[in-house]
ROGU-151149 format. One line per field, with one value per residue: x, y, z of N, C-alpha, C in turn; residue number from 1. Coordinates in nm, 3 decimals, m for minus. Layout:
N
nxx: [X	...]
nyy: [Y	...]
nzz: [Z	...]
caxx: [X	...]
cayy: [Y	...]
cazz: [Z	...]
cxx: [X	...]
cyy: [Y	...]
czz: [Z	...]
nr: [NUM	...]
END
This chain:
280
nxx: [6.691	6.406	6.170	5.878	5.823	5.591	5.240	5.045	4.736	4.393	4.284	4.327	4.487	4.712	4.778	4.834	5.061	5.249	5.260	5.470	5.714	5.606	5.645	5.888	6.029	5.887	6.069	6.269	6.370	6.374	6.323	6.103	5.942	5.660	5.603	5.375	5.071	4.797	4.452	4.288	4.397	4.367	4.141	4.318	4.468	4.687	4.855	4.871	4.995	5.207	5.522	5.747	5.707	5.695	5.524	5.626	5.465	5.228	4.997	4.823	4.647	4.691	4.561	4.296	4.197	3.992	4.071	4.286	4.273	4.232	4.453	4.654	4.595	4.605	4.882	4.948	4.846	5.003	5.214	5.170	5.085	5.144	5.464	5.571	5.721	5.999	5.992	6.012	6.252	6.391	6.353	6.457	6.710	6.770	6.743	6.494	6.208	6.012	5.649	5.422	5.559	5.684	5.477	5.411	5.626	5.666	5.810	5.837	5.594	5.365	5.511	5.449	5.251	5.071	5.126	5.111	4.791	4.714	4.855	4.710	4.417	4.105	3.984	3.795	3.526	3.454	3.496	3.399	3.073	3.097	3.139	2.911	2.725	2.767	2.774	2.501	2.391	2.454	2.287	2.072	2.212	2.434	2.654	2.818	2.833	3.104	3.006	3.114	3.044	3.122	3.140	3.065	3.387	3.461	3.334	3.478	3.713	3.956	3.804	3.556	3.521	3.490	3.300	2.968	2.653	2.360	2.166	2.337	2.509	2.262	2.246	2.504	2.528	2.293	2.402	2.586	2.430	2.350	2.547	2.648	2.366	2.270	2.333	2.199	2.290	2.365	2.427	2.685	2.663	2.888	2.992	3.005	2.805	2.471	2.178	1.875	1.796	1.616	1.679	1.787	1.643	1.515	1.781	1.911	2.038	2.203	2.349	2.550	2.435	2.448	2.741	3.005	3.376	3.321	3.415	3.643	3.504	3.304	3.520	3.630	3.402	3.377	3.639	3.575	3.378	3.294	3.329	3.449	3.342	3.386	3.473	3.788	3.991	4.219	4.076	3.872	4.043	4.267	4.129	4.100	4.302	4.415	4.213	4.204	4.033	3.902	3.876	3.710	3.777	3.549	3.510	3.371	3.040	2.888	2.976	3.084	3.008	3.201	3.259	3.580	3.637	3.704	3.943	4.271	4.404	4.706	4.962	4.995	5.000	4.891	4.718	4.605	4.568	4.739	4.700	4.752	4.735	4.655	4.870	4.667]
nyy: [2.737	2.778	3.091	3.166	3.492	3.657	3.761	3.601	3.687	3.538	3.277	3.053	3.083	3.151	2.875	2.735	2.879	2.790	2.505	2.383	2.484	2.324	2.041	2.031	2.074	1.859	1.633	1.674	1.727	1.987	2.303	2.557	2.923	3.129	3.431	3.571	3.502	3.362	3.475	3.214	3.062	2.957	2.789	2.564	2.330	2.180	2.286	2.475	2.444	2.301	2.127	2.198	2.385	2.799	3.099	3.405	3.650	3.531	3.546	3.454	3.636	3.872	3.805	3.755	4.038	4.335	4.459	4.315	4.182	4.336	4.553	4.404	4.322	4.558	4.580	4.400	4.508	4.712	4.605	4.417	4.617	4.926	4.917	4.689	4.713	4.752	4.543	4.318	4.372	4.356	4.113	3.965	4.039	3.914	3.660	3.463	3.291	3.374	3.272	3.300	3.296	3.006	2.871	2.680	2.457	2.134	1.937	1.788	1.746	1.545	1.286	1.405	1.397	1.239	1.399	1.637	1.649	1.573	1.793	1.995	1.941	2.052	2.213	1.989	2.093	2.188	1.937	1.741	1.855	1.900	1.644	1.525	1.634	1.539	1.278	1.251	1.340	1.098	0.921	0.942	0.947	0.821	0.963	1.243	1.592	1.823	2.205	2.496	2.772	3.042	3.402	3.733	3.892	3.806	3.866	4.107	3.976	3.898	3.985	3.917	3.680	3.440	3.402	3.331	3.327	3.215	3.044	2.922	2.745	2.609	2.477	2.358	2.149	2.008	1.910	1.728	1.559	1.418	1.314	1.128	0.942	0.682	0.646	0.800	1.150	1.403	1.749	1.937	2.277	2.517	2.803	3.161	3.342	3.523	3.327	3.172	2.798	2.767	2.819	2.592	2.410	2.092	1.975	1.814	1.944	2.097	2.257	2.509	2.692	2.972	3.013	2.971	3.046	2.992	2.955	2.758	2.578	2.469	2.445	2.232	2.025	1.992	1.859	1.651	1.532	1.355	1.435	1.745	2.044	2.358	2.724	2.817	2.803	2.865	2.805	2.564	2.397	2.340	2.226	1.974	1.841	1.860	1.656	1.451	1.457	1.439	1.660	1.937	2.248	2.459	2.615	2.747	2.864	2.670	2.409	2.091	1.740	1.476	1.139	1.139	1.403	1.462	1.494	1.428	1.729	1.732	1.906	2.268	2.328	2.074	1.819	1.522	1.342	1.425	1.689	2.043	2.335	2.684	2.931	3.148]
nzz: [6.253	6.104	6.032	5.945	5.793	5.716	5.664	5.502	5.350	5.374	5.623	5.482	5.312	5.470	5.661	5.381	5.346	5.570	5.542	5.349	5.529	5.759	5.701	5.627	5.890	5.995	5.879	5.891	6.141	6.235	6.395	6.438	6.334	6.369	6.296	6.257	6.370	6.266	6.302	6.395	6.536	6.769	6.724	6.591	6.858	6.832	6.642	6.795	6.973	6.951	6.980	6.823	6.691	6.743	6.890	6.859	6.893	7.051	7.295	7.561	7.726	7.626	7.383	7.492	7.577	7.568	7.326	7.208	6.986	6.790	6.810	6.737	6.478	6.368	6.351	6.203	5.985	5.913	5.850	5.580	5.435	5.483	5.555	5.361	5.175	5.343	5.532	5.397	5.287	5.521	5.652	5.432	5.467	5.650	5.609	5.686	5.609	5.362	5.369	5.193	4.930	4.920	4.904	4.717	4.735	4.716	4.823	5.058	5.160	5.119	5.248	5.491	5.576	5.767	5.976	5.936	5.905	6.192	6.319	6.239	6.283	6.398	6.719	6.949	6.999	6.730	6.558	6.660	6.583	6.342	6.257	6.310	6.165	5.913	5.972	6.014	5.760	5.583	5.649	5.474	5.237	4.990	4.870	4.929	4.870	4.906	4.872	4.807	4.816	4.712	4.714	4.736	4.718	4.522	4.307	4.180	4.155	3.899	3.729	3.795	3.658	3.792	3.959	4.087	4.021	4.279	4.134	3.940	4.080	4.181	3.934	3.891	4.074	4.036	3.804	3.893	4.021	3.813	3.715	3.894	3.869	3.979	4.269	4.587	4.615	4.810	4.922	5.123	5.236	5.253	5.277	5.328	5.354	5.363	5.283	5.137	5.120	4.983	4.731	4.631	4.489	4.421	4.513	4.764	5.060	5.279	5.585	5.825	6.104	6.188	6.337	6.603	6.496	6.253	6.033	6.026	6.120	5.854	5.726	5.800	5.811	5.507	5.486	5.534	5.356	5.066	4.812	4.662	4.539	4.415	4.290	4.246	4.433	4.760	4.999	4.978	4.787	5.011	5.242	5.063	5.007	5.331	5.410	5.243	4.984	4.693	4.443	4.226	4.056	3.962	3.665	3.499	3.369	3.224	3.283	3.302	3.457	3.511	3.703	3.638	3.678	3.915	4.143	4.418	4.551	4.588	4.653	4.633	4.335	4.235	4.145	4.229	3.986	3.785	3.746	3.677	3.830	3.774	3.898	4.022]
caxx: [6.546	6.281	6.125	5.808	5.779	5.477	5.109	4.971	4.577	4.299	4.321	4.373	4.643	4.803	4.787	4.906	5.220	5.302	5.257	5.569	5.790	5.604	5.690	5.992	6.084	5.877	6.117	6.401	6.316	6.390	6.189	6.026	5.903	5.549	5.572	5.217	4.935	4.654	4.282	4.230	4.505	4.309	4.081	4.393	4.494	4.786	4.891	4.937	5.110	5.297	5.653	5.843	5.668	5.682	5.460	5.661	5.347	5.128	5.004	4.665	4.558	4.683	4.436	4.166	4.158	3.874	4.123	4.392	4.304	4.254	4.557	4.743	4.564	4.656	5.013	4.934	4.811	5.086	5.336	5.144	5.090	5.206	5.558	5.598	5.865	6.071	5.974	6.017	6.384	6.453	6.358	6.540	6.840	6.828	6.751	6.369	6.111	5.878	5.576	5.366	5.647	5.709	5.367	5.446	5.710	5.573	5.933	5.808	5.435	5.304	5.612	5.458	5.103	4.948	5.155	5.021	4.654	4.723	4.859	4.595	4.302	4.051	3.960	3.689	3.405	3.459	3.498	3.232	2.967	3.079	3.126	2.769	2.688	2.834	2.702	2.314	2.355	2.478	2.223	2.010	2.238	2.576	2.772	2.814	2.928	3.087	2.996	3.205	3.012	3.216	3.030	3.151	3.525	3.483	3.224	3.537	3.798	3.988	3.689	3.445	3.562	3.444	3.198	2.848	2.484	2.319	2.177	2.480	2.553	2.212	2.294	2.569	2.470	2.182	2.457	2.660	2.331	2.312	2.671	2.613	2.261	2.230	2.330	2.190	2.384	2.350	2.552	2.687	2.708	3.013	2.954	2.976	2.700	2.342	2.073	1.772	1.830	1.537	1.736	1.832	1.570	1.558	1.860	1.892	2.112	2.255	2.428	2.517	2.368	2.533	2.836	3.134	3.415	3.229	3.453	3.688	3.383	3.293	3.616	3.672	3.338	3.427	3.742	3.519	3.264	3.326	3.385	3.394	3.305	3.380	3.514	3.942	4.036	4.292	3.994	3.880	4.205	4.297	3.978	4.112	4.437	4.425	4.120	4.223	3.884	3.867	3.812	3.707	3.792	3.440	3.575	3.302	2.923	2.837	3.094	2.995	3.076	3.270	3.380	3.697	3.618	3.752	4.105	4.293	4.531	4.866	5.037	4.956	4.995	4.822	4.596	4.687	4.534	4.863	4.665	4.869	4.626	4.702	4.835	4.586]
cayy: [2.751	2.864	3.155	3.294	3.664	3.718	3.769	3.620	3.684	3.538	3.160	2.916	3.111	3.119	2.753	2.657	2.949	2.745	2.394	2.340	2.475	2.237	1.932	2.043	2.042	1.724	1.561	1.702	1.730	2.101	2.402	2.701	2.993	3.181	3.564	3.694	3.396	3.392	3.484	3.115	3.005	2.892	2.652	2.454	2.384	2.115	2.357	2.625	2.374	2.207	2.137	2.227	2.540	2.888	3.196	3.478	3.735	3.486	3.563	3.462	3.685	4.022	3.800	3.749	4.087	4.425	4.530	4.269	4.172	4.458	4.616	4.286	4.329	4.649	4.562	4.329	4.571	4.823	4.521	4.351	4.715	5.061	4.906	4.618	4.680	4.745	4.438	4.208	4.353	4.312	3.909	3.872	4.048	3.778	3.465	3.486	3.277	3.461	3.172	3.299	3.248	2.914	2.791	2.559	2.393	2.023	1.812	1.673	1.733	1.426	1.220	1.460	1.457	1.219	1.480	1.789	1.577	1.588	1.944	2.096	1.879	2.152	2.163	1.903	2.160	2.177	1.818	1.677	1.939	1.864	1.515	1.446	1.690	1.446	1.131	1.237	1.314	0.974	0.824	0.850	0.972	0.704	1.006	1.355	1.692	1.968	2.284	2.611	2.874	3.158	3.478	3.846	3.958	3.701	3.970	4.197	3.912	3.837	4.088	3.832	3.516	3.302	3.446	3.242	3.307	3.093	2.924	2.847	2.657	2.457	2.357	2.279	2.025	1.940	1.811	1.655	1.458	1.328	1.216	1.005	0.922	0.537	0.691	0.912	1.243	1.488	1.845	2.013	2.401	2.608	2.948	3.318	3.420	3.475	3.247	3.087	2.660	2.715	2.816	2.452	2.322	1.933	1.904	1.754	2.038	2.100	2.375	2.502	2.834	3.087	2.887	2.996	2.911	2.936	2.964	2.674	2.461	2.453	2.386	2.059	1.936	2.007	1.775	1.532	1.474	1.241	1.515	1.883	2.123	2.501	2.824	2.824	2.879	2.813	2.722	2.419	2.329	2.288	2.111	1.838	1.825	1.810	1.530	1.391	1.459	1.485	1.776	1.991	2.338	2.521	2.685	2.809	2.869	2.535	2.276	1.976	1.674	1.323	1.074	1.165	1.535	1.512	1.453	1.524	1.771	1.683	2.035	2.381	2.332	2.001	1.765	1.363	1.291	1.513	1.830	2.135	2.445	2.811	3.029	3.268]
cazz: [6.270	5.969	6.090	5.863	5.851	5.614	5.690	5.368	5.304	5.484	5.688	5.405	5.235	5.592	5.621	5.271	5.373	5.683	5.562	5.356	5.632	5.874	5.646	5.656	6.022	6.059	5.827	5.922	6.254	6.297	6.462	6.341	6.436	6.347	6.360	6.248	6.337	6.222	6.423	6.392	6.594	6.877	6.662	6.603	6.957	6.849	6.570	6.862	7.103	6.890	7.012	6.664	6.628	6.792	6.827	6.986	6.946	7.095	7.437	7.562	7.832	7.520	7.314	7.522	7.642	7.477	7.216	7.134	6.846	6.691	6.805	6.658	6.316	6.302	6.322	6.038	5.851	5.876	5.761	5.522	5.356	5.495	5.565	5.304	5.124	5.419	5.634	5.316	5.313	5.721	5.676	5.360	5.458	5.810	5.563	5.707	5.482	5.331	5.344	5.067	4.818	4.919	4.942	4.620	4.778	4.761	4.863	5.174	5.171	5.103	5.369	5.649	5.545	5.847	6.070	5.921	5.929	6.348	6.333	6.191	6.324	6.487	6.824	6.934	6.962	6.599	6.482	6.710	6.502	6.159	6.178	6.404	6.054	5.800	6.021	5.969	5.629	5.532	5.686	5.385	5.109	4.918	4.863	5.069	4.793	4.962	4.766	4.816	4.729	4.783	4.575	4.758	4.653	4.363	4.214	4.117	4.150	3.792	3.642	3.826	3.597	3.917	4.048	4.004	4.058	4.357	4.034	3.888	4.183	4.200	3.819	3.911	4.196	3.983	3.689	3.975	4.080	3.731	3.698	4.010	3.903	4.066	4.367	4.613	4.624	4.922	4.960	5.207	5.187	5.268	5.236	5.440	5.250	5.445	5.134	5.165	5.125	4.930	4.599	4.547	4.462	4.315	4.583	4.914	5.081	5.443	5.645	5.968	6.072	6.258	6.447	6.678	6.475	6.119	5.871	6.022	6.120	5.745	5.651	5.823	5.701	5.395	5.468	5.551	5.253	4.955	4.696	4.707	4.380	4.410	4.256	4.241	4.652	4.874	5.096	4.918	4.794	5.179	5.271	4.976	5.072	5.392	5.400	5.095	4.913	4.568	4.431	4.130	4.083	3.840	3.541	3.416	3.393	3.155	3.338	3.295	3.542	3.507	3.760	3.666	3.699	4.075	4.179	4.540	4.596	4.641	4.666	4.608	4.207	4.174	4.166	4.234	3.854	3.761	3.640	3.728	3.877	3.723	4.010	4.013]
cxx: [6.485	6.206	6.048	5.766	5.652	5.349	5.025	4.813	4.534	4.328	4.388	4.479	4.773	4.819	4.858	5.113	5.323	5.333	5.408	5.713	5.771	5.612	5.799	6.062	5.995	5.985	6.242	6.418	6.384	6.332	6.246	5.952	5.795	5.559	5.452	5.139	4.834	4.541	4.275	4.279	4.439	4.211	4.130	4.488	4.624	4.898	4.990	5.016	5.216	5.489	5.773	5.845	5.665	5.608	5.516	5.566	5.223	5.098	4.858	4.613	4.592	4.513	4.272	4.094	4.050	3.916	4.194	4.399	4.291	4.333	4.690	4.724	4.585	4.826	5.027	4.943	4.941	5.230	5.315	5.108	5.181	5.408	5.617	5.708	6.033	6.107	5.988	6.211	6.410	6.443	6.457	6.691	6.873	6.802	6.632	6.324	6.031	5.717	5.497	5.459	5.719	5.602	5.367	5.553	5.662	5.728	5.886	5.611	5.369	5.396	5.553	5.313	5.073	5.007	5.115	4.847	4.646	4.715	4.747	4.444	4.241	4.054	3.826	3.551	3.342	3.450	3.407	3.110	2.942	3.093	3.022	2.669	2.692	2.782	2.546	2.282	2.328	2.355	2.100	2.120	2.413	2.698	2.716	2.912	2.950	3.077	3.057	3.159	3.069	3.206	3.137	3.246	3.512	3.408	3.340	3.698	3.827	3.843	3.586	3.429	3.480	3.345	3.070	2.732	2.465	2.231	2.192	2.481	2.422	2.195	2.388	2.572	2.369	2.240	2.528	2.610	2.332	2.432	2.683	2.444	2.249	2.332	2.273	2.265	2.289	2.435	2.560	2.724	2.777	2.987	2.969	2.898	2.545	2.247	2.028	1.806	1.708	1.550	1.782	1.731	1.583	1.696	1.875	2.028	2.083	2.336	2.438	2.450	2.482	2.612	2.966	3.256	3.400	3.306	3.568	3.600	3.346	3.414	3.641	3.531	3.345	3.503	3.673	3.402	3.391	3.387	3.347	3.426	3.350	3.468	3.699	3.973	4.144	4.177	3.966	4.002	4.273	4.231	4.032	4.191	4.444	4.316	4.121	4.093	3.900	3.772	3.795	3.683	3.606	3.515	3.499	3.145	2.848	2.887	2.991	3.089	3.103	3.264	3.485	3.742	3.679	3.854	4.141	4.419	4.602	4.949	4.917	4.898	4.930	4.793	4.691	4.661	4.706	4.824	4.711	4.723	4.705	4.742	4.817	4.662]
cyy: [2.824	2.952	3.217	3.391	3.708	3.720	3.707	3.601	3.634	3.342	3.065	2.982	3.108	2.977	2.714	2.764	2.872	2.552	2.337	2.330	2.318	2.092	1.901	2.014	1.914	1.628	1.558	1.732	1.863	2.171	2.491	2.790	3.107	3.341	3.630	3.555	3.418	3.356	3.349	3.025	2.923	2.749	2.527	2.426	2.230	2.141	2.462	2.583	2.315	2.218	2.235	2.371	2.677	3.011	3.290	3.579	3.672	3.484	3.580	3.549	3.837	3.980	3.798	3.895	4.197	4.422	4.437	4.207	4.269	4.554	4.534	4.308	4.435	4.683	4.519	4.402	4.692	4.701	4.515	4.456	4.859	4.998	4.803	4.595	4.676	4.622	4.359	4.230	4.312	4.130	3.855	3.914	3.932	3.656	3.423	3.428	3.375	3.310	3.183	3.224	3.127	2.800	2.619	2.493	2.227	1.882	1.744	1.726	1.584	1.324	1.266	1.490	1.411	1.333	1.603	1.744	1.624	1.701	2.019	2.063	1.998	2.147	2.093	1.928	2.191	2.044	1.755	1.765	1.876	1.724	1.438	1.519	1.576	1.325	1.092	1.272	1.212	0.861	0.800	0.956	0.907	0.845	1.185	1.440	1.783	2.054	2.413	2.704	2.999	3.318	3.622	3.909	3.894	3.803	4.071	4.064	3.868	3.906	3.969	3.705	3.391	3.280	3.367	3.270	3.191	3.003	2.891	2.738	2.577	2.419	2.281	2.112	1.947	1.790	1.710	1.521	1.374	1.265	1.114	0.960	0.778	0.506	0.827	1.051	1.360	1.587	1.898	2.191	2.458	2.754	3.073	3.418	3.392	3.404	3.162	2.937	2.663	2.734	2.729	2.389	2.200	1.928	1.904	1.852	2.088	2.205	2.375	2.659	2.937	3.008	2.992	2.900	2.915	2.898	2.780	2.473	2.391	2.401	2.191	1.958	1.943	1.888	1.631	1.453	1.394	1.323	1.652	1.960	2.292	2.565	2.812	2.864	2.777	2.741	2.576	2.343	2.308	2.184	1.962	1.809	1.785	1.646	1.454	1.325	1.525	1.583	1.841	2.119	2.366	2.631	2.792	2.746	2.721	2.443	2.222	1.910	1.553	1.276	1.097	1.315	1.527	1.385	1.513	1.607	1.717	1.765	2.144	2.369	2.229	1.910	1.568	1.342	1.395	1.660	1.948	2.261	2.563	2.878	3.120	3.384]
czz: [6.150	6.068	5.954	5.901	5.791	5.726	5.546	5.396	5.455	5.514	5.587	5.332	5.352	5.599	5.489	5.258	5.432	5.643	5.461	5.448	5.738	5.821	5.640	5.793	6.070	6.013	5.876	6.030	6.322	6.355	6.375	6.411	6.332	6.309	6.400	6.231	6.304	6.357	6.456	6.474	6.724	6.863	6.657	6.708	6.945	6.742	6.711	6.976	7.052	6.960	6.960	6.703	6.798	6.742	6.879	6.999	7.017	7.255	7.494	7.610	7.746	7.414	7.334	7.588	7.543	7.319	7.111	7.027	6.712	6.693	6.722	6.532	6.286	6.284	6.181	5.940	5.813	5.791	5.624	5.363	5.367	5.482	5.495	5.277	5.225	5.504	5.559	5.314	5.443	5.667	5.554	5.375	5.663	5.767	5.634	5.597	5.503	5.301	5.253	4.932	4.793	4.956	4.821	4.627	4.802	4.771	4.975	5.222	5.216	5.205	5.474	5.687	5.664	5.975	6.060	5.932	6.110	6.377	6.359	6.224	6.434	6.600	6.808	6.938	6.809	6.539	6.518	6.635	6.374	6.139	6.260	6.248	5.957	5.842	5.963	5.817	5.583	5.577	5.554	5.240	5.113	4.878	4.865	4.886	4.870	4.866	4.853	4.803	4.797	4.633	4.668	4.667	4.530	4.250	4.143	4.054	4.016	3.717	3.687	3.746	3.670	3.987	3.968	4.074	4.140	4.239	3.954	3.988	4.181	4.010	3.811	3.982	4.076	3.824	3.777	3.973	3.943	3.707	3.792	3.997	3.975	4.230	4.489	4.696	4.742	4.939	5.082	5.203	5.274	5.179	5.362	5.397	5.346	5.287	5.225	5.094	4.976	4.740	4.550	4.546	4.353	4.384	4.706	5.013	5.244	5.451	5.731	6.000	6.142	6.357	6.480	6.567	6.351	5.998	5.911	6.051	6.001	5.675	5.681	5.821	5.555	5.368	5.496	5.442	5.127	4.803	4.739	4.570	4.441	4.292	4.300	4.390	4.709	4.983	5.051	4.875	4.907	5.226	5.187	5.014	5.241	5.491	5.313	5.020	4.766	4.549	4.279	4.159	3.959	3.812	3.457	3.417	3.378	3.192	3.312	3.387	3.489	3.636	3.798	3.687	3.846	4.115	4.326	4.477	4.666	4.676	4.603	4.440	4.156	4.220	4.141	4.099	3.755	3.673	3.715	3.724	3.832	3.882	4.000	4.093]
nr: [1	2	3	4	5	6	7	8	9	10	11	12	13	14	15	16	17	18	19	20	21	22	23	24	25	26	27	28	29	30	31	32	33	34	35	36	37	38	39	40	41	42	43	44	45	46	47	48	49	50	51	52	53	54	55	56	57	58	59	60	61	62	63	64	65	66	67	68	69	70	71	72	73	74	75	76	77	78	79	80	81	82	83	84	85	86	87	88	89	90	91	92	93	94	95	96	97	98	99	100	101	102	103	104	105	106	107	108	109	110	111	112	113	114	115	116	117	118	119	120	121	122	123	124	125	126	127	128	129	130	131	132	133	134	135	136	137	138	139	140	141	142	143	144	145	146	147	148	149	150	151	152	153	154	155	156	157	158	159	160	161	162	163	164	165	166	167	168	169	170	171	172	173	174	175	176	177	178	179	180	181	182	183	184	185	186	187	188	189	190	191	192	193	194	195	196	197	198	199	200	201	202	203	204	205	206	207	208	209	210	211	212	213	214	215	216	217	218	219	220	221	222	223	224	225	226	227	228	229	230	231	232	233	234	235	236	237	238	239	240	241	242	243	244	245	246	247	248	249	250	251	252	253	254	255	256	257	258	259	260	261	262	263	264	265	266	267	268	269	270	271	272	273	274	275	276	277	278	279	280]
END
């Protein structure tokens, strides 16, 4: 049995921890076992049933009760920091993955993809939203951008390298619109940022507002548009990967856009056009 011991980061680095294991035991048709799930666990309700897989801290009526998740996250937190180095020896002296460190593992990715597609498919309070979202867009715009804007931690992140002004982002869109000019282009915004819609101006721009759910709601429309643009993330890089939506990472303030500017993920490290991603 694979058993991951880690906690890595926040949802999408959990996800891209878990998904070579679970390619793994689809292929090889072993089981596995969870230790530290993530908050989100309930979103994906064929992730958290799944046969293969096991959660042994998972226990609804601890989670649903005043405290339990904040007595859980503070377990987390004593692993994932106060007790690190200790709890990284315990799993490696029992042959324990560590799932961060094998997130670039891409041998059976792509063989186990429409099974990790199922896995990971939200629950239907979630997919019925974003794709009745994605329906009324299309109704008057030929091709749907998800945009990422993900501003916060990015402000110190890599000395703020990534980080972009809300307009950065509508030049961005605005160069998008002209690389698709004899079509009409429509975004969708992804963000945990409160902004007024009314900073894009000259583009046709959608959201959801305050949602149960928000950050994975956004994600799987995300997985559902025609291309998606952001800032370097495990979040978007999930969203592509697992919707197989071409994607482009922004590099920088002046990008400019192509056509061929957007490729899917295929693994952690790269992109179906075969361009290999820095791991940040």
């Amino acid at each position: 049995m694979i058993i991951i011991y880690d906690a890595s980061g926040q949802t999408c680095n959990r996800l891209w921890s878990y998904a070579p294991s679970i390619a793994r035991c689809v292929i090889e048709q072993k089981r596995m076992s969870i230790i530290f799930h993530d908050e989100t666990i309930e979103d994906f309700p064929a992730f958290l049933h799944c046969p293969f897989i096991y959660f042994p801290l998972w226990n609804k009526h601890f989670f649903s009760s005043k405290n339990g998740w904040k007595y859980y996250n503070g377990i987390i937190w004593r692993v994932k920091f106060k007790y690190k180095k200790t709890w990284d020896k315990i799993g490696k002296f029992l042959h324990f993955t560590n799932g961060w460190e094998s997130r670039s593992d891409a041998k059976y990715l792509q063989r186990a993809l429409p099974e990790l597609q199922k896995i990971f498919r939200p629950k239907e309070a979630i997919t019925q939203k974003a794709e009745e979202m994605i329906s009324a867009i299309r109704n008057t715009a030929d091709i749907i951008v998800g945009v990422h804007i993900r501003r916060g931690d990015y402000a110190t992140w890599h000395n703020g390298r990534f980080f972009y002004e809300l307009e950065d982002y509508r030049q961005f869109m605005l160069r998008i619109q002209k690389t698709f000019s004899n079509q009409r282009v429509s975004f969708f915004i992804s963000s945990n940022e409160a902004f007024s819609m009314d900073f894009f101006e000259g583009c046709q721009c959608y959201r959801f507002g305050r949602e149960p759910s928000g950050a994975i709601l956004d994600l799987y429309t995300l997985s559902l548009c025609d291309k998606i643009v952001g800032p370097f993330s495990t979040y978007s890089r999930w969203a592509s990967f697992i919707g197989q939506v071409p994607l482009c990472f922004i590099e920088s303030k002046d990008q400019q856009f192509t056509a061929d500017s957007f490729s899917t993920i295929v693994d952690f490290l790269h992109f179906e056009n075969g361009k290999e991603i820095y791991d940040w």
